[in-house]
LUMNU-425708 format. One record per residue (C-alpha): residue number from 1; x, y, z. Coordinates in steps of 0.001 Angstrom, whole numbers, plus 500000, padded with zeros to 6 digits. Layout:
   nr      px      py      pz
  NUM       X       Y       Z
...
This chain:
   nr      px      py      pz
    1  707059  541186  224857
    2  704036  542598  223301
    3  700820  540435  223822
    4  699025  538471  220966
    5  694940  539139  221204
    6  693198  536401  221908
    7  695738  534352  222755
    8  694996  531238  224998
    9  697369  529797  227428
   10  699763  527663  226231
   11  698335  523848  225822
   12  699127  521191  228836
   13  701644  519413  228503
   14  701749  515091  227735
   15  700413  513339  230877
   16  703574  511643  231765
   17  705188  515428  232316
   18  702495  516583  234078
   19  702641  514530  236572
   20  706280  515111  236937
   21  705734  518948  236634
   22  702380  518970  239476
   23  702779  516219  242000
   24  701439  518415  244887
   25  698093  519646  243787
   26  697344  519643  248008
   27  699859  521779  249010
   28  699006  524379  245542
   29  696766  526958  247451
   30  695950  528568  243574
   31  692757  527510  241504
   32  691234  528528  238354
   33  689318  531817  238691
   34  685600  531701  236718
   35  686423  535717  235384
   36  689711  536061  234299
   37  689855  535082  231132
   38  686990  537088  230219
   39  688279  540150  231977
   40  691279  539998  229997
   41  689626  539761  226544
   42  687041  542595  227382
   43  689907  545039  228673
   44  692194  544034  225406
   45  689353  544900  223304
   46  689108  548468  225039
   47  692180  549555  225149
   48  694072  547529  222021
   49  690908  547725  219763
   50  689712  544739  217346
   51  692933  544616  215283
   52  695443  542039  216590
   53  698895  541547  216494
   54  700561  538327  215468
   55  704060  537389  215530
   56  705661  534728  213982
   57  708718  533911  214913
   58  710153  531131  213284
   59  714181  531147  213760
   60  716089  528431  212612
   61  719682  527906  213979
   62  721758  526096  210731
   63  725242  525193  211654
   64  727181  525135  208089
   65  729997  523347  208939
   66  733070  523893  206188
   67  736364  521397  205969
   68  739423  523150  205106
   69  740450  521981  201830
   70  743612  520661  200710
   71  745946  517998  201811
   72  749163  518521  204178
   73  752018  517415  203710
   74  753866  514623  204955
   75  756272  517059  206749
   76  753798  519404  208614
   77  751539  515801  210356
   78  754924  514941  212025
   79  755736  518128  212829
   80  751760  518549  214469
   81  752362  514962  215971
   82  755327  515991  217241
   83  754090  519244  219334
   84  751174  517219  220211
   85  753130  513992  221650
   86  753189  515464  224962
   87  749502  516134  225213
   88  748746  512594  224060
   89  751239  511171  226991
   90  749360  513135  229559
   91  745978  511557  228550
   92  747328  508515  228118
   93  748711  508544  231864
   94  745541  510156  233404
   95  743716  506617  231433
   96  745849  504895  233845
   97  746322  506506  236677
   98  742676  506929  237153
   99  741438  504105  235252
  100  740075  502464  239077
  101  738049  505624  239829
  102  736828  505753  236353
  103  735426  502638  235883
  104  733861  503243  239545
  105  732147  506707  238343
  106  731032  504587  235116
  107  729040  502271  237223
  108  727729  504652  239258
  109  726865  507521  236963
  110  725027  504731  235129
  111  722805  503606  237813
  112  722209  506833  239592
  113  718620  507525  240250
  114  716927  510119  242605
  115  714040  512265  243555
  116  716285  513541  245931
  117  717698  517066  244610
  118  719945  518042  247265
  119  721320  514101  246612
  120  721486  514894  243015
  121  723222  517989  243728
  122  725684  515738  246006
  123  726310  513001  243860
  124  727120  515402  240779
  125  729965  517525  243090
  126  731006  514281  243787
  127  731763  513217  239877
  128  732865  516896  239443
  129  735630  516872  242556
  130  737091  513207  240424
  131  736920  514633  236819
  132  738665  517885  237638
  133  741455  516068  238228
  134  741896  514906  234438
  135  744017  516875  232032
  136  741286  516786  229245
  137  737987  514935  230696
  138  736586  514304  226735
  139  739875  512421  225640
  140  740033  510442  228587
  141  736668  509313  229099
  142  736733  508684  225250
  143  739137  505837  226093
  144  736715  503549  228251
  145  733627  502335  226249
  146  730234  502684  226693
  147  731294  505273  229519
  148  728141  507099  230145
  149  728779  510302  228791
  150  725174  511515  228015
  151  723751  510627  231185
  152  726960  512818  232898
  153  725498  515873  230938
  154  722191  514986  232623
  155  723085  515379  235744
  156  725164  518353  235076
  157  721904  519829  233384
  158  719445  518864  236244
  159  721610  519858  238812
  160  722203  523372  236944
  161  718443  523788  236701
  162  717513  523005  240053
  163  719964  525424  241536
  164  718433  527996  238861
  165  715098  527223  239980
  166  716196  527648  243488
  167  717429  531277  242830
  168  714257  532194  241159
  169  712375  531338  244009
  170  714290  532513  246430
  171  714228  535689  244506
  172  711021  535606  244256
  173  710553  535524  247722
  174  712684  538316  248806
  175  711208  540885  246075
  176  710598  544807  247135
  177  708170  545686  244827
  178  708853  549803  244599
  179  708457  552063  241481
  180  709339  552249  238881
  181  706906  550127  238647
  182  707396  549618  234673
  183  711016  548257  234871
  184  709893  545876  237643
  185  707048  544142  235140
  186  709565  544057  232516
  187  712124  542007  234813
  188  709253  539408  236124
  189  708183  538772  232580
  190  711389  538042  231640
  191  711709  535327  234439
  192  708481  534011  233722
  193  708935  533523  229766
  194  712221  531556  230575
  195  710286  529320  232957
  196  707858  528861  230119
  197  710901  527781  227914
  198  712026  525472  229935
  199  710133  523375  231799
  200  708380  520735  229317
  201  711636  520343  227429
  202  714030  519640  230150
  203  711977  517374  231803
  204  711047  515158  228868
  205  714768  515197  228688
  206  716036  514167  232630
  207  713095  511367  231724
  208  714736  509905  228738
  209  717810  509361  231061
  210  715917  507920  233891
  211  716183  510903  236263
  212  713565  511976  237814
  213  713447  516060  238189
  214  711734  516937  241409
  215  709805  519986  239939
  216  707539  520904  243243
  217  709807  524043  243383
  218  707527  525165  240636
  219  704941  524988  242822
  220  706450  527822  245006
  221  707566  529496  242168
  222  703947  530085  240731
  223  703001  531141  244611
  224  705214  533719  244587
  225  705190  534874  241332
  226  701442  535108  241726
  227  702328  536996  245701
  228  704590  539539  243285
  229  701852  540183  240709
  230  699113  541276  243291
  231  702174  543777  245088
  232  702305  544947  241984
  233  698515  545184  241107
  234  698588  547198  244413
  235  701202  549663  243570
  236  699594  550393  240290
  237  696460  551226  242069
  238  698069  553111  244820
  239  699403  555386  241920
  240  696059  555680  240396
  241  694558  557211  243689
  242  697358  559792  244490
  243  697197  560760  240759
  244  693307  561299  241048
  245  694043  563283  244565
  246  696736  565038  242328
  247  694263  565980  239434
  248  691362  567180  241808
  249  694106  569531  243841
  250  695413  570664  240585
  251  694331  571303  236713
  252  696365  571227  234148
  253  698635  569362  231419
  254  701134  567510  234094
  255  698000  566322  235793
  256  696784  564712  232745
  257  699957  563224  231906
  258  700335  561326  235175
  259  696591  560423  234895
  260  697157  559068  231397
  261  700235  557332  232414
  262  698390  555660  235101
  263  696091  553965  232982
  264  698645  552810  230913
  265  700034  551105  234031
  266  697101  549754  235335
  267  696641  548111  232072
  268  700266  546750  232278
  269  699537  545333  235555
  270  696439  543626  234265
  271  698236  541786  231608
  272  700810  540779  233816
  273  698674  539040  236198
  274  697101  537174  232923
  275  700393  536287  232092
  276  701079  534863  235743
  277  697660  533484  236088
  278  697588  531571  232836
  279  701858  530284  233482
  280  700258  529205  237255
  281  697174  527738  236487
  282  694958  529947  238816
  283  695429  532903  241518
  284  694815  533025  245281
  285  691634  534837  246664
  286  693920  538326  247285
  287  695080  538056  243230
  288  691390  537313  242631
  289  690268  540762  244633
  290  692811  542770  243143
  291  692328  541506  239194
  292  688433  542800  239681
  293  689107  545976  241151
  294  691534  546619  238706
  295  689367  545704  235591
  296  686805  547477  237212
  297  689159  550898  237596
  298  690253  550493  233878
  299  686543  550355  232630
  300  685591  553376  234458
  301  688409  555329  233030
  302  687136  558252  230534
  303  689403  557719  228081
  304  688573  553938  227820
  305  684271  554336  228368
């Protein structure tokens, strides 16, 4: 995703989601550093030069949805009634054979709140173990009013995101940062930009619906991302000093290459930890180190003086 110069991090979000999004600023052991910001747009300016890039991507999804035209005939309704009647007996049973439960999961679906996810997680296998059991759950639940359908997809959503967030972090944690060192930044930016998709959106939503999205697992999801960006910061510079012990052993084209390629990386690395920094909201004292010496090894490259 090719960076936009000058770009600023995205603006905060409305107070309410905030606070739903960063309930645990003790326990948050990153701050906002005093030099990154201004690292990033001196090192841009170096290496991308003063002409910037915008993109403007404005996609529109339009459904067009089209009617068949034309009436049927008298003949071919019965005929679709009549392959049909048996489907329309089987939701009509599953009505009352599991009208009690129904009416149960109404009330209950209805008045659910939690901050609790594993609860949430609970409660919604709990629904899903009762609904599996119908022959077509939209029909059916059609058939009781005011049956809380909306605040079913809720859960369902909240309970899918929370186990998504879950595997991100536990990802996260478990990462062996090894070259190739390019593919791996490509992978973690993908993870972060659909974190950045996400998280405003879906909690305004679970808020409209009165359920309350514990997002402190973002919390340990900025930690580590920010743990993976200085491994990588590391690596990158690691490479930089075996290809300078390569280059003074040996002179020639391959040397210069690798040196060039190098740079390239470091630079990669830089904007990464921007990218990670600015989706955090700050960087630990090791991500701090490590953004310096890194701007300071890109400056003092020939090709960029």
């Amino acid at each position: 995703m090719p960076m936009i110069k000058g770009a600023a991090p995205p603006p905060p979000p409305p107070l309410g989601v905030a606070k739903a999004l960063c309930p645990r600023k003790a326990n948050n052991k990153l701050r906002r550093s005093t030099h990154m910001g201004n690292l990033y747009r001196i090192l841009q300016g170096k290496l991308e030069g003063s002409s910037s890039q915008g993109k403007n991507s404005k996609g529109r999804k339009s459904a067009i949805g089209g009617s068949a035209g034309g009436k049927r005939g008298m003949a071919d309704a019965s005929a679709e009634m009549t392959k049909r009647s048996a489907y329309f007996q089987q939701i009509e049973e599953d009505v009352q054979k599991h009208r009690k439960v129904i009416m149960e999961m109404k009330v209950a679906i209805s008045s659910f709140q939690t901050k609790d996810m594993d609860e949430l997680i609970k409660f919604q296998k709990h629904v899903e173990r009762h609904l599996e059991k119908l022959s077509d759950e939209t029909q059916v639940l059609a058939r009781f009013e005011d049956f809380p359908t909306k605040k079913l997809e809720t859960l369902r959503m909240a309970s899918a995101l929370h186990l998504k967030l879950k595997g991100i972090a536990t990802d996260l944690k478990n990462w062996k940062v090894v070259p190739p060192l390019g593919q791996l930044l490509h992978k973690i930016k993908r993870q972060l930009d659909a974190l950045e998709r996400t998280k405003y959106e879906e909690s305004k939503w679970f808020q409209s619906h009165n359920i309350h999205f514990d997002f402190n697992i973002l919390v340990q999801i900025k930690e580590s991302m920010v743990d993976v960006s200085s491994s990588c910061m590391e690596l990158a510079l690691q490479e930089r000093r075996q290809a300078k012990a390569a280059a003074n052993a040996e002179i020639g084209s391959k040397t210069e290459g690798t040196r060039k390629s190098c740079a390239k990386m470091l630079w990669k690395a830089f904007q990464l930890a921007f990218r990670v920094y600015s989706f955090a909201g700050g960087q630990d004292d090791q991500a701090d180190r490590l953004t310096k010496e890194l701007a300071q090894e890109i400056e003092n490259d020939p090709e960029h003086k």
